[in-house]
BALOBA-1460 file (C-alpha; in Angstrom, 3 decimals):
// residues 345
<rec num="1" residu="x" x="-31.168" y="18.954" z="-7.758"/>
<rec num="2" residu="x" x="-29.746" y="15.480" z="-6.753"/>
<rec num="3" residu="x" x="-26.640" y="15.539" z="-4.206"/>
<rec num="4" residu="x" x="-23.748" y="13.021" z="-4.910"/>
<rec num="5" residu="x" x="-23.944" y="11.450" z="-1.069"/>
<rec num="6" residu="x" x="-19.964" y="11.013" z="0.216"/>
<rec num="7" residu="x" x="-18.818" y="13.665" z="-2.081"/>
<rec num="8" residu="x" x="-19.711" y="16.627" z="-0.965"/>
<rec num="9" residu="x" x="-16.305" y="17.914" z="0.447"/>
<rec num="10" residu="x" x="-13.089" y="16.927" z="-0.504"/>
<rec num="11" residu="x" x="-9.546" y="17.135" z="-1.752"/>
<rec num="12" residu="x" x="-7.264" y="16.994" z="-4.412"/>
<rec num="13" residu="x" x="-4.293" y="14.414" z="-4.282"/>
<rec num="14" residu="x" x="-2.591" y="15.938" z="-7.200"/>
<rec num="15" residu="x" x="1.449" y="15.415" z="-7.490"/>
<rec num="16" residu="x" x="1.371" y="11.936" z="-5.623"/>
<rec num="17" residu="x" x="0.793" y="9.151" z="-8.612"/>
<rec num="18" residu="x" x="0.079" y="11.666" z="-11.547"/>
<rec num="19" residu="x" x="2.145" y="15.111" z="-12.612"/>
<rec num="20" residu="x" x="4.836" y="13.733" z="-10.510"/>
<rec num="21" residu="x" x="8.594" y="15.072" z="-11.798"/>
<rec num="22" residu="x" x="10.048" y="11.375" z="-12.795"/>
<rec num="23" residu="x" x="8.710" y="8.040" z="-12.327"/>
<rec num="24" residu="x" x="10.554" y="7.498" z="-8.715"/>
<rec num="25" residu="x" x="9.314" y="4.386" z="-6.521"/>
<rec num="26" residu="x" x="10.788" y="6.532" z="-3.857"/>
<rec num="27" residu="x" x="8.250" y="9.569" z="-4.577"/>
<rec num="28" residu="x" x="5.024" y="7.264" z="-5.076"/>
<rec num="29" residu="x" x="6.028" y="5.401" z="-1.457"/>
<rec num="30" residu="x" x="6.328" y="8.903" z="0.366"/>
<rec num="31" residu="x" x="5.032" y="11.818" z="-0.738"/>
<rec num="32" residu="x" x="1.267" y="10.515" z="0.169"/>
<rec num="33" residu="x" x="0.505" y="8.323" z="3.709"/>
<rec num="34" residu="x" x="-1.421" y="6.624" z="5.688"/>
<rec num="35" residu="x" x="-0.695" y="9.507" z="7.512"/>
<rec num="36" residu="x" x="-2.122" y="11.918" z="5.210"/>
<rec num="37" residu="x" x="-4.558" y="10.331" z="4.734"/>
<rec num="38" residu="x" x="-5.667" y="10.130" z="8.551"/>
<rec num="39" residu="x" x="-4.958" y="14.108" z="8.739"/>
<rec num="40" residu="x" x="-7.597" y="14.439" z="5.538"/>
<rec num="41" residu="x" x="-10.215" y="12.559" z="7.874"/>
<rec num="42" residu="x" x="-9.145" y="14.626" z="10.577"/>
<rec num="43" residu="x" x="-10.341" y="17.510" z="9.005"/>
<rec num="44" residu="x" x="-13.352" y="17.146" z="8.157"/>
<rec num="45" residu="x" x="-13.191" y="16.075" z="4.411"/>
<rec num="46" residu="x" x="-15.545" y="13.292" z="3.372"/>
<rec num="47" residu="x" x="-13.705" y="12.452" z="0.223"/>
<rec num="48" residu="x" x="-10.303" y="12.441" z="-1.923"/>
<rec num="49" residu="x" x="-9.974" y="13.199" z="-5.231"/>
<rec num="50" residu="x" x="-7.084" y="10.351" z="-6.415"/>
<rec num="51" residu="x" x="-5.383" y="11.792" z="-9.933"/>
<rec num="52" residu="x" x="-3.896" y="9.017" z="-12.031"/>
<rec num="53" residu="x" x="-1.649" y="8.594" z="-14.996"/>
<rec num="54" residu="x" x="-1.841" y="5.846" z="-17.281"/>
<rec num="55" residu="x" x="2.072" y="5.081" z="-17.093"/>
<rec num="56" residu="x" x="1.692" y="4.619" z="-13.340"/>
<rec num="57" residu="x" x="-1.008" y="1.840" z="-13.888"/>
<rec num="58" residu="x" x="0.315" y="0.607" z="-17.359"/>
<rec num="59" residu="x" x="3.828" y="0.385" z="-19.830"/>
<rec num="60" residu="x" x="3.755" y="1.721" z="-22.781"/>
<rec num="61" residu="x" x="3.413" y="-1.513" z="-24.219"/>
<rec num="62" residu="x" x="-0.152" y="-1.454" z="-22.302"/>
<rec num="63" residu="x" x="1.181" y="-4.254" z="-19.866"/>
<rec num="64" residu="x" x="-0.343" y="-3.573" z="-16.609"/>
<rec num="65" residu="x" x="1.966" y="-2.678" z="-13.363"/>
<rec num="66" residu="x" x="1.057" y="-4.233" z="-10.084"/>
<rec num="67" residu="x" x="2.965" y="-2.006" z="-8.114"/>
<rec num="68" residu="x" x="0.931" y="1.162" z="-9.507"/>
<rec num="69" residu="x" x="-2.308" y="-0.607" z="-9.129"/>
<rec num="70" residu="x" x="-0.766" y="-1.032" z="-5.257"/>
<rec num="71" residu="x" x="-0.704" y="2.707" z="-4.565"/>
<rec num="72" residu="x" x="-4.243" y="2.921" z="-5.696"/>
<rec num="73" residu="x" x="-4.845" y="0.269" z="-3.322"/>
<rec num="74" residu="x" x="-3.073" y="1.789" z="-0.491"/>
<rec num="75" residu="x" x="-4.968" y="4.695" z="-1.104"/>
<rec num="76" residu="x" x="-8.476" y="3.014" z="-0.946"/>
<rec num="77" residu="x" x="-7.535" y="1.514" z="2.366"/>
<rec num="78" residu="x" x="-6.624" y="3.947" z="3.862"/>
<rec num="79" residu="x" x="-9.680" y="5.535" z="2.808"/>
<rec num="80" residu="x" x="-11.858" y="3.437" z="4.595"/>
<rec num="81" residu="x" x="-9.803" y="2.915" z="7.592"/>
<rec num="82" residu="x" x="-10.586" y="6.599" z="8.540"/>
<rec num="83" residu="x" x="-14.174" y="6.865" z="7.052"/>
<rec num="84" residu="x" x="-13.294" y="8.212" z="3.669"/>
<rec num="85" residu="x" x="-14.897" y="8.112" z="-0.088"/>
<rec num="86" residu="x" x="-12.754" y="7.900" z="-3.113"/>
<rec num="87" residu="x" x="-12.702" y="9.326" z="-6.856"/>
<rec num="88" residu="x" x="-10.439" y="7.626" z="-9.286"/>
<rec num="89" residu="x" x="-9.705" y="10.284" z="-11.669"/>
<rec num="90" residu="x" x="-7.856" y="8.795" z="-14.899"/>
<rec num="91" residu="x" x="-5.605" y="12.066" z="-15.182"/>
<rec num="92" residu="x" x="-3.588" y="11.149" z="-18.738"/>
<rec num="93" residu="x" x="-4.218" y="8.190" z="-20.790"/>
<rec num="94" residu="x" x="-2.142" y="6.846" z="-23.291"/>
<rec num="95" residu="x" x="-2.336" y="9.238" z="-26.582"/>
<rec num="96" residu="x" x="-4.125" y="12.211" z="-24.561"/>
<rec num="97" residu="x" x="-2.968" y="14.701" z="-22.371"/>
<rec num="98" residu="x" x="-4.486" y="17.681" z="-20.928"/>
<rec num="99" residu="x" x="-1.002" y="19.125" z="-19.582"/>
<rec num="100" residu="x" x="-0.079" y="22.157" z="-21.127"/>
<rec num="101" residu="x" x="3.751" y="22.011" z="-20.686"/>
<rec num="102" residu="x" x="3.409" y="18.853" z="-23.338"/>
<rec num="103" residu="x" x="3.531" y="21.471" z="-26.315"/>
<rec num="104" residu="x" x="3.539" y="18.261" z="-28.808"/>
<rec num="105" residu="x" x="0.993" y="16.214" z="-27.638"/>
<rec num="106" residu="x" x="-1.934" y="16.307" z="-30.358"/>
<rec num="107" residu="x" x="-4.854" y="16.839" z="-28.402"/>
<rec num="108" residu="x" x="-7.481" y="15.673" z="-30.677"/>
<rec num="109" residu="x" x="-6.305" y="12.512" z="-32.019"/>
<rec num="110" residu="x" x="-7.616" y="10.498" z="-29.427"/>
<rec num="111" residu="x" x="-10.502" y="11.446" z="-30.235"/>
<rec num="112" residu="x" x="-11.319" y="9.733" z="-33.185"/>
<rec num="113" residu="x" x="-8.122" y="6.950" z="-32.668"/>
<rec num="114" residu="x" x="-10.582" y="3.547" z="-32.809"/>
<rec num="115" residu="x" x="-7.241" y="1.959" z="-30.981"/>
<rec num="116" residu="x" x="-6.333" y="4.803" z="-28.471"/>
<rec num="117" residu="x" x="-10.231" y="4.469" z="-27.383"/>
<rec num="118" residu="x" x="-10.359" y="0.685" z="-27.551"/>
<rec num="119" residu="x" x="-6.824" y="0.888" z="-25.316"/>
<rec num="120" residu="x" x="-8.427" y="3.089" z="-22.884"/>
<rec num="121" residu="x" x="-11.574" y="1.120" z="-22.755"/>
<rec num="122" residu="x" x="-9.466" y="-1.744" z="-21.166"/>
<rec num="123" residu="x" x="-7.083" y="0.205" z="-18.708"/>
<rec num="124" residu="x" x="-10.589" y="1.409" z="-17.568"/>
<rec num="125" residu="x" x="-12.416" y="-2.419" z="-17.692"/>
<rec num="126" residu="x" x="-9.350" y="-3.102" z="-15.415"/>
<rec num="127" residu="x" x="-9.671" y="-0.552" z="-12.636"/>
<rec num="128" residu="x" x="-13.211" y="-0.938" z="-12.231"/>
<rec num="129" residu="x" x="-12.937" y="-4.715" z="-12.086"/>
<rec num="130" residu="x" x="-9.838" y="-4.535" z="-9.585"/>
<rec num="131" residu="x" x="-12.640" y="-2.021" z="-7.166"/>
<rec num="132" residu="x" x="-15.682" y="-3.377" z="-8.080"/>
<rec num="133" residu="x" x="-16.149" y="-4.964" z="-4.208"/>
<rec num="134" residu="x" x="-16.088" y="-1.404" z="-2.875"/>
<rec num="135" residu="x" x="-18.865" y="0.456" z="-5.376"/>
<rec num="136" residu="x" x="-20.062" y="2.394" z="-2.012"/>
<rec num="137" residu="x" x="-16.321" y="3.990" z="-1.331"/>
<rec num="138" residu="x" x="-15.137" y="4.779" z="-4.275"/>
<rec num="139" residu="x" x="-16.835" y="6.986" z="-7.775"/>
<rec num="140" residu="x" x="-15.066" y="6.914" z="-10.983"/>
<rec num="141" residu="x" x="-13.902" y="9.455" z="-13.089"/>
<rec num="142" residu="x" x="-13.233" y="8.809" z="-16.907"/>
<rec num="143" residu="x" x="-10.667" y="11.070" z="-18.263"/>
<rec num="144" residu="x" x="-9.417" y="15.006" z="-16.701"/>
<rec num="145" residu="x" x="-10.057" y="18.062" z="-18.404"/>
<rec num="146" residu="x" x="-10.967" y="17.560" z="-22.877"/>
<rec num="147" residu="x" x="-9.047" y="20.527" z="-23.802"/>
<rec num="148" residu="x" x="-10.737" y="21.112" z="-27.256"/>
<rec num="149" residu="x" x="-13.958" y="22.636" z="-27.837"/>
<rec num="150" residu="x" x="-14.058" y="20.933" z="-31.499"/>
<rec num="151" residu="x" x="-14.369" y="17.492" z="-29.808"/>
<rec num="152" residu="x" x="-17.322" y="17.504" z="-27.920"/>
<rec num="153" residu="x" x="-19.347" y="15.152" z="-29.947"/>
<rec num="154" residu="x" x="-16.842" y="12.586" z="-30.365"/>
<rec num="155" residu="x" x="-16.240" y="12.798" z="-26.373"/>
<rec num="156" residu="x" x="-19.993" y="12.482" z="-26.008"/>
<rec num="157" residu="x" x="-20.030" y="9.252" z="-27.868"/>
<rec num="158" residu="x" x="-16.489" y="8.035" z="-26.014"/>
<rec num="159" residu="x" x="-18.314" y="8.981" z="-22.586"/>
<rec num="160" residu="x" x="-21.624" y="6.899" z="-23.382"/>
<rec num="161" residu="x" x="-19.794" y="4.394" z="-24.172"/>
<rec num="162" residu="x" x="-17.639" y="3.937" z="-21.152"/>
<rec num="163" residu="x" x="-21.053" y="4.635" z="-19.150"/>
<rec num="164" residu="x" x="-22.232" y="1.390" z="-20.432"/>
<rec num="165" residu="x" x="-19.298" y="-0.581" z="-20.279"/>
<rec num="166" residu="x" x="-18.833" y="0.513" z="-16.370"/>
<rec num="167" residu="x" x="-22.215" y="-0.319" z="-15.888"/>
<rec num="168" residu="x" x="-21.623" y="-3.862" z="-16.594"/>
<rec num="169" residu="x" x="-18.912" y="-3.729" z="-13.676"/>
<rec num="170" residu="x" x="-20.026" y="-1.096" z="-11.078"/>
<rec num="171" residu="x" x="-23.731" y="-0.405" z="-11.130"/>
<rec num="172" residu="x" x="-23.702" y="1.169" z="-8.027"/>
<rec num="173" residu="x" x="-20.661" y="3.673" z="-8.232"/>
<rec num="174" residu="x" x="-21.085" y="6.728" z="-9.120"/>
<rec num="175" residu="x" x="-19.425" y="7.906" z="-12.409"/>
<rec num="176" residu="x" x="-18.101" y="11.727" z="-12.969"/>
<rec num="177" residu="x" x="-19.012" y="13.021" z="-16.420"/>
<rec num="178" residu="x" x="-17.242" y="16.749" z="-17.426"/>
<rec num="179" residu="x" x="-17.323" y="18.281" z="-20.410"/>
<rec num="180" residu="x" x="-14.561" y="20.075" z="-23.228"/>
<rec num="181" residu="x" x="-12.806" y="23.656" z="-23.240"/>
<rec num="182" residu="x" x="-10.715" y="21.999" z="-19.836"/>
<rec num="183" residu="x" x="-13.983" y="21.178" z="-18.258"/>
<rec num="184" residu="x" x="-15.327" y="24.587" z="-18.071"/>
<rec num="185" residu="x" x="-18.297" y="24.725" z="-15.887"/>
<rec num="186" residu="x" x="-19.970" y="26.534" z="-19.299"/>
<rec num="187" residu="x" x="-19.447" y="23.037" z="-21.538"/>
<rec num="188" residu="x" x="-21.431" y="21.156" z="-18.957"/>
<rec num="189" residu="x" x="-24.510" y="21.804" z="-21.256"/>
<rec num="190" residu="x" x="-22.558" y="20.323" z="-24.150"/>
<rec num="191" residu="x" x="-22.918" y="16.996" z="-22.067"/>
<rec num="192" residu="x" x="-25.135" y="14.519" z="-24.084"/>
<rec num="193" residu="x" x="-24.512" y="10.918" z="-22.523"/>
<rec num="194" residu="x" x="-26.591" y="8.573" z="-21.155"/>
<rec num="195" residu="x" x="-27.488" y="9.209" z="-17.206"/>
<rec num="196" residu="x" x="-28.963" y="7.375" z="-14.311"/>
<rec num="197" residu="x" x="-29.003" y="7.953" z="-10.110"/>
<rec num="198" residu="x" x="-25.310" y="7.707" z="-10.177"/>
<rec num="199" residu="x" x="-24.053" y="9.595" z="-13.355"/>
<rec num="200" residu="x" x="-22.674" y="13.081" z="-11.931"/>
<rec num="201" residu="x" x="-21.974" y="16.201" z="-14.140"/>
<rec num="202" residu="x" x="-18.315" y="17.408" z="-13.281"/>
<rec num="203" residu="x" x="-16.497" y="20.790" z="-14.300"/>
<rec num="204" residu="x" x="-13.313" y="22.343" z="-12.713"/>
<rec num="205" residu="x" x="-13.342" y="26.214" z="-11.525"/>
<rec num="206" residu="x" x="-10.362" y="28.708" z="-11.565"/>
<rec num="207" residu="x" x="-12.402" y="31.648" z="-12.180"/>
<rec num="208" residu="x" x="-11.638" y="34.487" z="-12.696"/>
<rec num="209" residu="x" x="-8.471" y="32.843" z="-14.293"/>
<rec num="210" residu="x" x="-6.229" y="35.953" z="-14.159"/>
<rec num="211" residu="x" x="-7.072" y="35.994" z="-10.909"/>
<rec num="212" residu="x" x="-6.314" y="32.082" z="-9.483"/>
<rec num="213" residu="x" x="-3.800" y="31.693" z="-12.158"/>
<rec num="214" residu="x" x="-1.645" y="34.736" z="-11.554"/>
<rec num="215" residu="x" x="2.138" y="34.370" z="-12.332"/>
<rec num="216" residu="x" x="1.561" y="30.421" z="-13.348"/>
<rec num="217" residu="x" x="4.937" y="29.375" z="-14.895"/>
<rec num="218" residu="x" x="2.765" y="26.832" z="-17.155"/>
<rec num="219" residu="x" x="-0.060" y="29.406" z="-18.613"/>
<rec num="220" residu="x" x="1.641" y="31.045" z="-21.965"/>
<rec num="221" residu="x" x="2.144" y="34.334" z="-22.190"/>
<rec num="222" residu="x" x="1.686" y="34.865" z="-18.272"/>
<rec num="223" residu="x" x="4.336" y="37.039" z="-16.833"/>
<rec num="224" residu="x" x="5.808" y="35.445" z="-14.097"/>
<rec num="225" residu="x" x="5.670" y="39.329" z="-11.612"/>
<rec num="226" residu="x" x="2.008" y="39.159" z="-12.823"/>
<rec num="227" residu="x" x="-0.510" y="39.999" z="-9.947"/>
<rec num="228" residu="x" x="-4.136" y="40.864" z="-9.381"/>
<rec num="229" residu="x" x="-6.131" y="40.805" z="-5.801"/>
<rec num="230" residu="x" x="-9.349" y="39.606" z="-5.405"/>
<rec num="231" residu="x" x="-12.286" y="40.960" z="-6.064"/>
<rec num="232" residu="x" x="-11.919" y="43.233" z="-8.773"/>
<rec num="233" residu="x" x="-13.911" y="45.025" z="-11.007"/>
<rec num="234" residu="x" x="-15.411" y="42.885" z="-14.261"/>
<rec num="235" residu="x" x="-13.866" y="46.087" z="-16.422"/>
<rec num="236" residu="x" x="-10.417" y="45.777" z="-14.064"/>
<rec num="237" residu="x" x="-10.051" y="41.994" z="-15.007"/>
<rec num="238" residu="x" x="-11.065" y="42.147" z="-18.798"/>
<rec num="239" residu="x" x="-8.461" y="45.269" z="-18.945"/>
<rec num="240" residu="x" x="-5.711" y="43.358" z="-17.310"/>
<rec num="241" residu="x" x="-6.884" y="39.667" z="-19.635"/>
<rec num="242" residu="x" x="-6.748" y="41.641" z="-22.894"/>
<rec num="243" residu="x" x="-3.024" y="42.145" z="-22.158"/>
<rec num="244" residu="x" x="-2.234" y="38.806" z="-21.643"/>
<rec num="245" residu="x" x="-2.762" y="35.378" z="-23.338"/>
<rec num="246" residu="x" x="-6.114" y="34.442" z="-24.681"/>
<rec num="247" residu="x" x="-6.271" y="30.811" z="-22.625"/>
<rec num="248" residu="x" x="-7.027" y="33.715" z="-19.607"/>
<rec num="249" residu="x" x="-10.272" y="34.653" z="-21.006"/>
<rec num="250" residu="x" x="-12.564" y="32.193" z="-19.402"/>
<rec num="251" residu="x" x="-15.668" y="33.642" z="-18.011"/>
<rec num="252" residu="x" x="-15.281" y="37.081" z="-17.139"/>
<rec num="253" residu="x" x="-16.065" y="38.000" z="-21.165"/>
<rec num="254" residu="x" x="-19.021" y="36.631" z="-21.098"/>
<rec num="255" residu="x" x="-22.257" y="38.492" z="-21.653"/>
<rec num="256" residu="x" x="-24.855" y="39.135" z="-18.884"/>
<rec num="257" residu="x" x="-22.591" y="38.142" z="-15.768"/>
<rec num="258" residu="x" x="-22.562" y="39.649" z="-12.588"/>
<rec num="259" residu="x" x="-19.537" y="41.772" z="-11.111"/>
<rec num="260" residu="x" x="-17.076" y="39.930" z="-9.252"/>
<rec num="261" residu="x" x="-18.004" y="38.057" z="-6.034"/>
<rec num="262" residu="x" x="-21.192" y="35.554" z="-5.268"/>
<rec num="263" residu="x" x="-23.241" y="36.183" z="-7.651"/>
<rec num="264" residu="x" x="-20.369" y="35.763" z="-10.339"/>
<rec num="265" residu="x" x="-20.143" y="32.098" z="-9.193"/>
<rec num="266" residu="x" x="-23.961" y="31.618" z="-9.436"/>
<rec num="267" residu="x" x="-24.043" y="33.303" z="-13.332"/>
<rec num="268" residu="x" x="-21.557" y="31.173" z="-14.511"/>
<rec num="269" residu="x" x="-22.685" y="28.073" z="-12.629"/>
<rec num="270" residu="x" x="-26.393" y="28.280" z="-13.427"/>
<rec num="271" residu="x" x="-26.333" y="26.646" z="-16.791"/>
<rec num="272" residu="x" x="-24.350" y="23.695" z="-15.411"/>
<rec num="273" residu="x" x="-27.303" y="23.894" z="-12.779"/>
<rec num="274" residu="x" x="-30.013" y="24.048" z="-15.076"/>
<rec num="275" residu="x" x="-28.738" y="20.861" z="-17.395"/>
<rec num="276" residu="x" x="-28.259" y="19.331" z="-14.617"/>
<rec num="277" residu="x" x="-31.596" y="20.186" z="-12.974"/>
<rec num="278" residu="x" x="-32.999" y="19.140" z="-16.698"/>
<rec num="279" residu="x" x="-31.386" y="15.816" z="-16.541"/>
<rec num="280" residu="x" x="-31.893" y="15.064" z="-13.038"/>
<rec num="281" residu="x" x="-28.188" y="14.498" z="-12.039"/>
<rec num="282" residu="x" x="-26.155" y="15.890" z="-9.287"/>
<rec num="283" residu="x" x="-22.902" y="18.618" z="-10.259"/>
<rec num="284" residu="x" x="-19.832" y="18.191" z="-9.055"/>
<rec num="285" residu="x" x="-16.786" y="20.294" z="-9.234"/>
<rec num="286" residu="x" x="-13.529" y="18.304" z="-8.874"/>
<rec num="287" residu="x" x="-11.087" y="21.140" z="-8.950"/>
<rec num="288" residu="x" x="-10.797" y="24.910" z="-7.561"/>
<rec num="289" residu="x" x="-8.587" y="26.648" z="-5.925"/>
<rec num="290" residu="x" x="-6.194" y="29.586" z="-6.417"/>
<rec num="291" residu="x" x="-2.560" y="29.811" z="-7.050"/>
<rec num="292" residu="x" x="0.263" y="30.313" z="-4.002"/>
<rec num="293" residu="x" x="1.208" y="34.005" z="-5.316"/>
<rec num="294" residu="x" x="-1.675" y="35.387" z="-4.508"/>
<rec num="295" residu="x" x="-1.893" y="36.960" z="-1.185"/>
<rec num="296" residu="x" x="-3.811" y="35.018" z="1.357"/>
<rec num="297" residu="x" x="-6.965" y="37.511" z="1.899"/>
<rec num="298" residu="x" x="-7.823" y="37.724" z="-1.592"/>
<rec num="299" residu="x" x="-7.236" y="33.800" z="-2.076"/>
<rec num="300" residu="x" x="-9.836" y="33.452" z="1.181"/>
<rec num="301" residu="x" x="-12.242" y="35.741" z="-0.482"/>
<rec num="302" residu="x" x="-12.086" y="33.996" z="-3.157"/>
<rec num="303" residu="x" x="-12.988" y="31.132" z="-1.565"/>
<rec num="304" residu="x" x="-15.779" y="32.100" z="0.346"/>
<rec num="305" residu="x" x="-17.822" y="33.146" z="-2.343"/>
<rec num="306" residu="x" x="-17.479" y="30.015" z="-4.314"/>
<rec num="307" residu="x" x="-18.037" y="28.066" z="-1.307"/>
<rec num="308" residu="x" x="-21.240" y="30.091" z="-0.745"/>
<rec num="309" residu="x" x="-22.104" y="28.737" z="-4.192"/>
<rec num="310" residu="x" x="-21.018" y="25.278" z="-3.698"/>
<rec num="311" residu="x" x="-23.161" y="25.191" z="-0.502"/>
<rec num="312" residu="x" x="-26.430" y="26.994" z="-2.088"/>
<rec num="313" residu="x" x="-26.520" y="24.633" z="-4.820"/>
<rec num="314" residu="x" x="-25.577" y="21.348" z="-3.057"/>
<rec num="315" residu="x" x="-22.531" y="20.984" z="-5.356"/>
<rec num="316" residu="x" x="-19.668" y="18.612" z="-4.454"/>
<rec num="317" residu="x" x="-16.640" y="19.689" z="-4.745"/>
<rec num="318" residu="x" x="-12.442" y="18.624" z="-3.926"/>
<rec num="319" residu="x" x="-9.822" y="21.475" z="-3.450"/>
<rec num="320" residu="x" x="-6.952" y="21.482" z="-5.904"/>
<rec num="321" residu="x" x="-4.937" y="20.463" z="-4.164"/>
<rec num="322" residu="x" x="-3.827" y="18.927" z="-0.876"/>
<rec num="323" residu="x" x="0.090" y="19.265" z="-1.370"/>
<rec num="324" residu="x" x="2.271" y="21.191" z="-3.124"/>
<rec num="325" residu="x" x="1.588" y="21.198" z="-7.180"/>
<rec num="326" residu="x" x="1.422" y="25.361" z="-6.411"/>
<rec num="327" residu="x" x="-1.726" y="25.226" z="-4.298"/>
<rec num="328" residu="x" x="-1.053" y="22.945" z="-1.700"/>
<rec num="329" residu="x" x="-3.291" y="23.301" z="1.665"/>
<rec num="330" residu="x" x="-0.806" y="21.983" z="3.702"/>
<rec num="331" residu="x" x="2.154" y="24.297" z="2.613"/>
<rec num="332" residu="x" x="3.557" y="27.091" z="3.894"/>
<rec num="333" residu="x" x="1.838" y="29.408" z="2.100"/>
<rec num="334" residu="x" x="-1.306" y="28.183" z="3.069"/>
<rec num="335" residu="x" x="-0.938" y="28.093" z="6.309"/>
<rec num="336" residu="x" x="-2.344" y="31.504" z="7.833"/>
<rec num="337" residu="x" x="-5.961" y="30.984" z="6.390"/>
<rec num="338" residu="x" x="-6.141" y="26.998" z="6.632"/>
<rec num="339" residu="x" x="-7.883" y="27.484" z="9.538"/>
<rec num="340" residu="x" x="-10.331" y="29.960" z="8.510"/>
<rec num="341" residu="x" x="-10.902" y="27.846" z="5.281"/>
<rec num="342" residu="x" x="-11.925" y="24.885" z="7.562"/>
<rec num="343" residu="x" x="-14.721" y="26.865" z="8.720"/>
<rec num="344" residu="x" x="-16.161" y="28.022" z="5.148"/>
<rec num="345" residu="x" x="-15.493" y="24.776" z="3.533"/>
């Protein structure tokens, strides 16, 4: 299977210039650096993972705002002052949301909006033209997490289509393609776009979700003294999700897995691997991680066994997330296995 060179281990910038709490000039200025950035590098990462919002880039009259094109800027300098690759990740466009605290956002009608689309289209024309000089740095990511299932065909068609327009402006990027149901790693094979050498297949991984969701204020239905360690039985999960909401579900009902650990990881990535194999494109995996409630052994178990998968499969992959946003690496919480995540990662 391919490898996407530059992106095989990175990080999640999540909270800086998309999910923030208000629009603040005060936030976007300070809550990521130069000096974060450096400390990324330091690590050993070869890549960020830069999560955008629309209204950061744009008004909602669609004028475009220098100031947030700026931080994106910033960012990319900084990126290749210490030796670092970039993914633009549009994380909300204007009429679509992924973000489940937005209980009135209708999450289909961009879907088949010919003016939301066309709208998009040009935010997206924009940021590629803006970083077309720096194709090698930085990879491009259309549009985070298509909740719905039901839209997978009309996201196939929106996808080819911004695949050819980007094409016209950065042949040489690579461009991050993930599928519906939140980017599941099981939609992946509902991918039907156009690829070439730098088209990447992308899904995000919080599985078992009971598990690396556990007491999440945002997931309905979740009590918030909720906890489970890690691993667990399949039958000790399923028992535990059938109590809970259904958005929990995810991958430990479906049929033929393994029990929990490696070979979990390997079940439920293998069709991913296989279309991807099939299409001769490299898989990527722009977001895992587990939330700050859990206790710190099972969290590094966790980890370990989908790095092990990561690493026998050649997948890329960014951490969610670097600070705060309830899985930061560099908070407190985090702290006692940062070190021993280092080595596995």
């Amino acid at each position: 299977m391919k490898i996407m060179e530059g992106f095989q281990k990175g990080v999640n910038l999540g909270g800086w210039i998309s999910q923030f709490a208000k629009y603040d000039k005060k936030h976007f200025e300070s809550f990521i650096t130069k000096d974060d950035i450096r400390d990324i590098a330091q690590l050993g990462f070869d890549h960020v993972r830069l999560p955008v919002d629309y209204n950061v880039l744009e008004d909602e009259e669609g004028n475009l705002i220098e100031e947030g094109f700026g931080y994106v800027e910033n960012c990319r300098s900084w990126c290749e002052e210490f030796g670092l690759n970039l993914l633009i990740d549009l994380h909300e466009c204007y009429g679509y949301s992924f973000d489940p605290l937005k209980k009135d956002m209708d999450r289909e009608v961009f879907f088949y909006d010919d003016a939301l689309q066309a709208r998009f289209m040009k935010l997206w024309k924009e940021i590629a033209t803006r970083l077309s000089p720096y194709q090698k740095q930085v990879a491009f990511e259309p549009l985070n997490e298509v909740v719905l299932n039901e839209v997978a065909d009309a996201w196939n068609q929106i996808a080819g289509r911004y695949i050819k327009m980007m094409r016209e402006i950065v042949p040489d990027s690579y461009l991050v393609i993930g599928g519906v149901w939140y980017n599941n790693v099981m939609s992946v094979p509902k991918l039907d776009v156009p690829v070439d050498d730098k088209v990447v297949y992308n899904f995000h991984c919080y599985e078992p979700m009971i598990f690396s969701h556990q007491g999440a204020y945002w997931v309905e239905e979740m009590p918030a003294d909720f906890r489970i360690g890690y691993p667990k039985t399949l039958e000790e999960y399923r028992k535990a999700g059938d109590s809970l909401a259904a958005d929990l579900a995810g991958a430990i009902y479906t049929e033929g897995i393994s029990e929990i650990g490696e070979g979990f990881f390997e079940d439920i990535f293998r069709p991913a691997i296989e279309k991807a194999e099939k299409d001769n494109v490299a898989l990527y995996c722009g977001e895992y991680g587990v939330i700050d409630l859990a206790d710190n052994d099972s969290r590094l178990r966790w980890l370990t066994d989908i790095h092990r998968a990561f690493k026998k499969y050649s997948i890329g992959h960014a951490l969610w997330n670097y600070k705060e946003k309830d899985f930061g690496m560099v908070d407190e919480s985090f702290a006692e296995i940062k070190d021993r995540f280092m080595e596995i990662v």
